[in-house]
C-alpha positions as CSV (number, residue, x, y, z in Angstrom):
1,X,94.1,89.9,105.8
2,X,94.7,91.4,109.1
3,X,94.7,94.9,110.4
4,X,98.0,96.9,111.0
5,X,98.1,99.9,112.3
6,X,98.9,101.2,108.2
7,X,96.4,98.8,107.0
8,X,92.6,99.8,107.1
9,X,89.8,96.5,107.0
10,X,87.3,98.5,104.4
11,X,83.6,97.7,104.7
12,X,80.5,98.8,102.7
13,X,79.7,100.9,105.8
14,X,83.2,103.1,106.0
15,X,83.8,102.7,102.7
16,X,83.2,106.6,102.0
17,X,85.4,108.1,104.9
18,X,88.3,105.5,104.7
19,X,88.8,105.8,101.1
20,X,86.8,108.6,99.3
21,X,87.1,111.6,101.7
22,X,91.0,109.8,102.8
23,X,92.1,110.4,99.6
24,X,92.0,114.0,99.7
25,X,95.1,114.0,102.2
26,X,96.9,110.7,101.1
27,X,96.8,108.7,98.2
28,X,95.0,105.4,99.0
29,X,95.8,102.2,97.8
30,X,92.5,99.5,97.9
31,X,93.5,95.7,97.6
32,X,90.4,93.8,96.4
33,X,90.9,90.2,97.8
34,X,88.5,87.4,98.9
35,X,89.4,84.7,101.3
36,X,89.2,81.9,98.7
37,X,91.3,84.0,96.4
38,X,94.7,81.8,96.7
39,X,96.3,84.5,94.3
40,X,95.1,87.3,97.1
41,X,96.3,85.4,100.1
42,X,100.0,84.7,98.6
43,X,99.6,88.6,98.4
44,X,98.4,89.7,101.5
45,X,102.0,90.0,103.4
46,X,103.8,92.0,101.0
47,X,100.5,94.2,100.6
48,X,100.3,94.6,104.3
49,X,104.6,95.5,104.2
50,X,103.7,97.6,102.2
51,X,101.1,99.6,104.2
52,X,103.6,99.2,107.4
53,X,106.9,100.8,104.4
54,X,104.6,103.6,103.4
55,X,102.5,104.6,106.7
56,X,102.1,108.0,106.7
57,X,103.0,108.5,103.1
58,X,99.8,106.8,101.6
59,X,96.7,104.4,103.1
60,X,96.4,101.1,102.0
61,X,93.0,99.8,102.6
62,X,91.4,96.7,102.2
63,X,88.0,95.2,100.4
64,X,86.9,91.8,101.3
65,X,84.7,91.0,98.4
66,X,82.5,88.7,100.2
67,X,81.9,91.1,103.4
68,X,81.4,94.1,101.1
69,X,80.1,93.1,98.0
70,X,78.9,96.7,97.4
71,X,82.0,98.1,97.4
72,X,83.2,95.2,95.2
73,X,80.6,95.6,92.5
């Protein structure tokens, strides 16, 4: 998935401040997806329309499983 200016890349690392502490002043939407996921890649557009439909009004973040398996578990 790539970024957009609505959609946030989530790590292990910024998990906390994009999502957590976010979600005090938006709601925030996290899409779980891997790249191997077939079902997450057919997806991944209509998520990301979604962050760019909604900017503003919520975050949509999202959770590579492999890169963040932290996050994931």
């Amino acid at each position: 998935m790539g970024a957009t200016m609505a959609f946030t890349n989530v790590t292990d690392q910024n998990f906390d401040a994009e999502v957590v502490q976010a979600s005090s002043t938006l709601p925030v939407l996290v899409d779980f997806w891997a790249p191997w996921c077939g079902y997450c890649r057919r997806i991944a557009p209509a998520v990301e329309a979604l962050a760019d439909e909604l900017d503003g009004r919520i975050r949509v973040a999202g959770v590579n499983v492999d890169d963040a398996p932290d996050v994931a578990a």
